[in-house]
C-alpha positions in Angstrom: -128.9 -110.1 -108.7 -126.2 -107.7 -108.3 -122.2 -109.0 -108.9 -119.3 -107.3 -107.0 -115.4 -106.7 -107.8 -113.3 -107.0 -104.9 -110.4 -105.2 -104.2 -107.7 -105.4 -101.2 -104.8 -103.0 -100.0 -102.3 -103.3 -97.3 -100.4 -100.3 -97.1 -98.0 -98.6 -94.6 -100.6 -97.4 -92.4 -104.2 -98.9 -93.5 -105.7 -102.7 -94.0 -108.6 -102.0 -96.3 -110.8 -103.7 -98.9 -113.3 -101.8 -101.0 -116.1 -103.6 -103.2 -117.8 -102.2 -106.1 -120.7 -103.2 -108.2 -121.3 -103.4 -112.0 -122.2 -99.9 -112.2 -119.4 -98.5 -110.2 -121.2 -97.8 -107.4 -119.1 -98.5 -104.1 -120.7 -100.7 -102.1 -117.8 -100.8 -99.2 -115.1 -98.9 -98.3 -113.6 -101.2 -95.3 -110.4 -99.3 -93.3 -108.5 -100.3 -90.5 -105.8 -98.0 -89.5 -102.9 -99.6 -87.9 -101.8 -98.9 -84.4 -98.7 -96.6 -83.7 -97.4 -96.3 -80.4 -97.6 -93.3 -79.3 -94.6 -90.8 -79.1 -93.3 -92.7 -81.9 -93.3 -91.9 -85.6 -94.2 -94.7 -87.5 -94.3 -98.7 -87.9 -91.4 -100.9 -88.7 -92.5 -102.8 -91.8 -92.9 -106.4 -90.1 -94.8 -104.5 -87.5 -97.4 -103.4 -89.9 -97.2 -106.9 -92.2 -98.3 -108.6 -88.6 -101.2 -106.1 -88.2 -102.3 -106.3 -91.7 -102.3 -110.9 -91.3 -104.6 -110.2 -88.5 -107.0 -107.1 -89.9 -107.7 -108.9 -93.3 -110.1 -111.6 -91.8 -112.0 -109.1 -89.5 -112.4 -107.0 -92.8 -113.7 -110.0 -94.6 -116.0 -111.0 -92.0 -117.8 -107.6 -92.8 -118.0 -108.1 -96.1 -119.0 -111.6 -95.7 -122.2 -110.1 -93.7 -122.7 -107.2 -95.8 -123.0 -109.3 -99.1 -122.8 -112.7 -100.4 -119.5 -114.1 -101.0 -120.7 -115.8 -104.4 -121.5 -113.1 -105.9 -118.1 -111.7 -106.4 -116.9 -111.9 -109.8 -113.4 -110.7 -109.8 -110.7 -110.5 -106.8 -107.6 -107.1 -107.0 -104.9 -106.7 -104.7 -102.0 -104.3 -104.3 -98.6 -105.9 -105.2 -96.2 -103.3 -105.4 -96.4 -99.4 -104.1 -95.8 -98.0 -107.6 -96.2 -99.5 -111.1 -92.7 -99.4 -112.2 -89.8 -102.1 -112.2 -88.2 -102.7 -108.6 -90.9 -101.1 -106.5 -91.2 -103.2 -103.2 -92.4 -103.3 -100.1 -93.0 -106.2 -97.6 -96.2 -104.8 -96.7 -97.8 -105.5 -99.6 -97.0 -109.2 -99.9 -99.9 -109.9 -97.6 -102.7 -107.8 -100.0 -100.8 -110.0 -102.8 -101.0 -113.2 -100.7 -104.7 -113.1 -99.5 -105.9 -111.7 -102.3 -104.2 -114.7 -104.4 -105.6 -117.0 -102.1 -109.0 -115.4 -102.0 -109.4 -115.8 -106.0 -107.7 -119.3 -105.8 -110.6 -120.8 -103.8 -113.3 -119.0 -104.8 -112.2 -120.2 -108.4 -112.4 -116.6 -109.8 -109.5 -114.2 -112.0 -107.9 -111.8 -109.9 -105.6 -108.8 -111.1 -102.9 -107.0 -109.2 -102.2 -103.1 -109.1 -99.7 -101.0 -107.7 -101.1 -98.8 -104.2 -100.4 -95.2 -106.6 -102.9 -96.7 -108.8 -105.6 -97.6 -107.4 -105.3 -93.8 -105.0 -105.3 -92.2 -109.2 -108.3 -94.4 -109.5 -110.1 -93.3 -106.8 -108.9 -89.9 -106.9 -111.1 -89.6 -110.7 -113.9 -91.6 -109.3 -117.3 -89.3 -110.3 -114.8 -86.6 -112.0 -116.0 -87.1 -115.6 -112.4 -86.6 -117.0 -111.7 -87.6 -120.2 -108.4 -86.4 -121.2 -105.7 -89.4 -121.4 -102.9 -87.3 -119.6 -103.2 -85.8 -116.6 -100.6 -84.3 -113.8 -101.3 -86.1 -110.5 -99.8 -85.1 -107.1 -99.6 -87.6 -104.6 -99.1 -86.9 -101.1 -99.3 -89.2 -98.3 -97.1 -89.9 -95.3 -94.2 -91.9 -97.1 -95.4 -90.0 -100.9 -94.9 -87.0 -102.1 -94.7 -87.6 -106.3 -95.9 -85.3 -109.4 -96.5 -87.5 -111.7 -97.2 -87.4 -115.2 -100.2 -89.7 -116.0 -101.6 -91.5 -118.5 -104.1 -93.8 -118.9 -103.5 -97.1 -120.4 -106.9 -99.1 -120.4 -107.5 -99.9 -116.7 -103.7 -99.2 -116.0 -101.6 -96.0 -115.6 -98.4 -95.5 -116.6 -96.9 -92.6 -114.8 -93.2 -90.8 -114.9 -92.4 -88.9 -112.0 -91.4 -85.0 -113.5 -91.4 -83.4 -109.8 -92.2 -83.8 -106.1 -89.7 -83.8 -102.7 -86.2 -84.2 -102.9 -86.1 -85.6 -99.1 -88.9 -85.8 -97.1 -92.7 -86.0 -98.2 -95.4 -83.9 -96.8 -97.0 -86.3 -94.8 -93.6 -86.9 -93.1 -93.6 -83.2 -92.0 -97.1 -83.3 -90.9 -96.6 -86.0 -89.0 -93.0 -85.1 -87.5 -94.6 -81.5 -86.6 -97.3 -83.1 -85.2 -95.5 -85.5 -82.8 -93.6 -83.0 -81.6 -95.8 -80.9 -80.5 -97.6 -84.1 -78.8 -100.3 -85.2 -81.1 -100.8 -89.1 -81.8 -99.4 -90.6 -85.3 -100.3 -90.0 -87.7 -100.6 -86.5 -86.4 -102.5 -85.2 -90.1 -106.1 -85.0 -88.7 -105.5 -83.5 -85.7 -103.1 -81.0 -86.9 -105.9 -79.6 -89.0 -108.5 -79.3 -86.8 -106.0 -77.0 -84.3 -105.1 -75.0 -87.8 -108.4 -73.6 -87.8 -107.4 -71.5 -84.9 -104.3 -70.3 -85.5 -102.4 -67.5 -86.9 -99.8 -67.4 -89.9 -96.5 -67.1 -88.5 -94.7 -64.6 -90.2 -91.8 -65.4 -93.0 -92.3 -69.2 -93.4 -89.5 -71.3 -94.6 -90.3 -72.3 -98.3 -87.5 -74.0 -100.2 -88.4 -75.6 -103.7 -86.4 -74.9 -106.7 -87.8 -75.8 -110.4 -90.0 -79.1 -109.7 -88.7 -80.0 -106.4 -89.6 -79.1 -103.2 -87.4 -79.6 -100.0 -88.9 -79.6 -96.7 -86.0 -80.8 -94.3 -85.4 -77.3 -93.9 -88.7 -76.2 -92.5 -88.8 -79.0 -90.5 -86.1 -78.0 -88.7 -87.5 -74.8 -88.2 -91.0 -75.8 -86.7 -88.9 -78.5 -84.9 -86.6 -75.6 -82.7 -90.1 -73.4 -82.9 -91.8 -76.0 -81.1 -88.7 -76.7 -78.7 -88.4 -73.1 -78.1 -91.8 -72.8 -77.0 -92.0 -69.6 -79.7 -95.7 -70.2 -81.1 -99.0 -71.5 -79.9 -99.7 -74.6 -81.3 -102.1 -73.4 -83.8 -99.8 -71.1 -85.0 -97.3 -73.6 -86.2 -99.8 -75.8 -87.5 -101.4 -73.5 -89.8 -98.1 -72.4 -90.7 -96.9 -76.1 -91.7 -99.9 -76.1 -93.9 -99.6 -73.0 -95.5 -95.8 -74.1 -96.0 -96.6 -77.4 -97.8 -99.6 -75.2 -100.1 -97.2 -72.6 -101.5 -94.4 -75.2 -102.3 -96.8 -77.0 -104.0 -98.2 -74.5 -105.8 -94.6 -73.0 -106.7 -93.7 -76.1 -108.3 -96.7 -76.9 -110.2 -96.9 -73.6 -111.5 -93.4 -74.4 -112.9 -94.2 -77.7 -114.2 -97.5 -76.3 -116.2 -94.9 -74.0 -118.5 -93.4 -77.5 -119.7 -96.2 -79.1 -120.1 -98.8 -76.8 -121.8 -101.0 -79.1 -123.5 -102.2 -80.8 -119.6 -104.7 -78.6 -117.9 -106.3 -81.2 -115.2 -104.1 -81.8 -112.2 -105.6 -84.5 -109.6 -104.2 -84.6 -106.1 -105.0 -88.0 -104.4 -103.0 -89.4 -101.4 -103.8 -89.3 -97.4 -102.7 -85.0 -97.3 -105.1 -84.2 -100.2 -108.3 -85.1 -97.1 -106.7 -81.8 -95.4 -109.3 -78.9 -95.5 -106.7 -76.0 -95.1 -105.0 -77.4 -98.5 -108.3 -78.3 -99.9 -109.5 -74.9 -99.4 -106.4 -73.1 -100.2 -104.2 -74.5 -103.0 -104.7 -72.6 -106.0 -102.5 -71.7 -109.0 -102.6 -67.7 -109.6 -102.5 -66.9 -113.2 -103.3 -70.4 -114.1 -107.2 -69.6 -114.9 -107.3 -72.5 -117.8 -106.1 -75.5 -115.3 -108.6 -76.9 -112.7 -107.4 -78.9 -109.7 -109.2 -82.1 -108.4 -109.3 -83.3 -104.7 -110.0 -86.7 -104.6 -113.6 -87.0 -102.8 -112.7 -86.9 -98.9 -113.6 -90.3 -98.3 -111.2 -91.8 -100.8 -108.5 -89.9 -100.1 -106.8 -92.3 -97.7 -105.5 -95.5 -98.3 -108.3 -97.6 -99.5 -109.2 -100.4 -101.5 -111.9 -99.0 -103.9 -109.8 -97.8 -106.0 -108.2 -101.2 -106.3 -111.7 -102.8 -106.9 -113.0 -100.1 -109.8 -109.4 -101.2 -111.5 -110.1 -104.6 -111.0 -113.7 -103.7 -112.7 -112.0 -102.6 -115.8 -109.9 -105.5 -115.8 -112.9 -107.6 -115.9 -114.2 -105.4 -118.9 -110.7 -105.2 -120.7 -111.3 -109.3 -120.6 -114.3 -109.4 -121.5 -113.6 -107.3 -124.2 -110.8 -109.5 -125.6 
């Protein structure tokens, strides 16, 4: 009889619960997206925490048909979005409270994780890394972090040493993409269209040392679009191609200080994008691999908060 660890997340954008087994092996990966009215550009955070009170019981009744509740052995939920002092949001009071609740009645020990952890867990699933530092880059649609990483038995304690200095990635995406009329979040779609378009030619980049600043070509692709200068799939590929060099720009810088790391990991909603997937490499950087979380945990999710709350369990066991 198999045992599962169950783990719950209720981010900015995504209700989801992941459950894995005793050998790692994901067993569910449950998503709901929330809903965004369109022509806006994102939710208020009682808007989401409303969605997420009603998503979590659907979700459950899936998992309740998908495998027996009793067998679960352990119960995580997200608490905080990073793992440092003072991080908050509301959103994640309802991952906390359910998940609390959940482990309460079913008499079981449950643990509790920041979101950024459980994407770095799930960004290493089936990567084989052992090294105990590592640079991760986090980009999503409220995140864009470099972080310096290291692990800490099931937890990871991470220093930011670069990243935005106003708004992320996803935020540009996303702005971009409502612009030019696509739904929120606007990442997906602006992809696909990227396939077909052509570079336009001298692309704002602005990043100086570790930071990268992207207000500035957002106002750019913003009067583009107004102006009516570019096809569509011109200034999405363009946005993309925007976000890959400042990235690489900055990470190249941030390798020089930190020689002895040669294994960067980008998790987060962006790192699903094929153009950056395909595209983001570091030139004269031949001894440094990058990682793309696998596609299907690159988006909020709760795996990565249930393969955490599997460790826990060992960590536990262990003492």
């Amino acid at each position: 009889m198999n045992k599962y660890y169950l783990g719950i997340d209720t981010s900015a954008y995504t209700t989801s619960i992941g459950v894995v087994d005793r050998d790692f092996n994901i067993i569910l990966n449950l998503k709901k997206i929330l809903k965004v009215k369109k022509d806006t550009r994102g939710l208020r955070q009682q808007e989401a925490v409303f969605q997420h009170i009603n998503n979590i019981p659907m979700l459950m009744d899936i998992v309740k048909d998908k495998i027996n509740i009793k067998d679960i052995i352990s119960v995580g939920y997200t608490d905080k979005p990073r793992n440092v002092e003072g991080s908050y949001m509301p959103v994640f009071n309802v991952s906390k409270s359910y998940g609390s609740f959940l482990s309460s009645v079913l008499g079981l020990k449950s643990f509790c994780f920041s979101h950024q952890e459980g994407h770095i867990e799930a960004g290493l699933y089936n990567k084989y890394i052992e090294e105990k530092k590592i640079i991760v880059v986090h980009i999503s649609g409220g995140t864009t972090e470099i972080l310096l990483t290291e692990r800490n038995r099931e937890r990871y304690i991470t220093s930011i040493i670069g990243g935005t200095k106003d708004i992320s990635a996803g935020k540009l995406i996303d702005r971009v993409g409502v612009a030019m009329g696509l739904e929120f979040p606007s990442g997906e779609t602006l992809d696909l269209i990227s396939a077909k378009g052509n570079l336009i030619s001298q692309i704002p980049i602005s990043f100086s040392n570790n930071w990268i600043n992207f207000s500035g070509p957002e106002t750019f692709f913003l009067r583009a679009i107004s102006e009516k200068r570019y096809k569509d799939g011109d200034i999405a590929k363009s946005v993309l191609k925007c976000i890959e060099k400042s990235l690489e720009g900055v990470l190249i810088n941030i390798l020089k200080q930190h020689k002895d790391i040669n294994k960067i990991i980008i998790v987060g909603g962006v790192a699903s994008n094929n153009y950056l997937r395909e595209n983001l490499k570091l030139k004269n950087n031949s001894n440094t691999n990058i990682y793309f979380s696998n596609l299907n945990l690159s988006t909020d999710n709760g795996v990565g908060i249930a393969l955490l709350t599997k460790k826990a369990m060992e960590v536990n066991e262990w003492n």
